[in-house]
Phi, psi and omega in degrees: 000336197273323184262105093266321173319310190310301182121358165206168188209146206252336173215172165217112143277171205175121219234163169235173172111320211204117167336294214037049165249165212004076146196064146092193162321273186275032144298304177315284205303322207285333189297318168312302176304315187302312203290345191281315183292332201265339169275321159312278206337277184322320174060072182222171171284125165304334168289353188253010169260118181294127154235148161210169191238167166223114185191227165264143173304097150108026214218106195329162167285150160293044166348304188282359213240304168309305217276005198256320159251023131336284169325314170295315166279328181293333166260353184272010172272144237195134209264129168282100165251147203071000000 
């Protein structure tokens, strides 16, 4: 929510599976760590990065799982035009 204010962003990542609601503290971090991994990949401002989440309720993100395969979508991404 706190970077959603500004009103713009350069990227979004977004997981399925898992909420990564009400939890705590290291929701927040886990939530931090994502947007760090998708800007370095990207080589983008880390504030410009969007996360969200979907899932199950209450249950930690797979972090090592998460932050081991960033790299691998970020190169498997591929420029759109029209």
């Amino acid at each position: 929510m706190e970077r959603i204010k500004k009103g713009i962003c350069q990227a979004v990542v977004i997981n399925s599976g898992n909420a990564n609601a009400c939890n705590g503290p290291q929701g927040l971090k886990d939530a931090r760590k994502m947007a760090f991994g998708v800007s370095r990949c990207l080589r983008v401002d880390e504030r410009l990065v969007l996360v969200s989440s979907t899932g199950v309720i209450g249950v930690p993100l797979p972090m090592p799982v998460i932050e081991r395969n960033i790299p691998k979508l970020a190169k498997d991404l591929s420029r759109m035009d029209g």
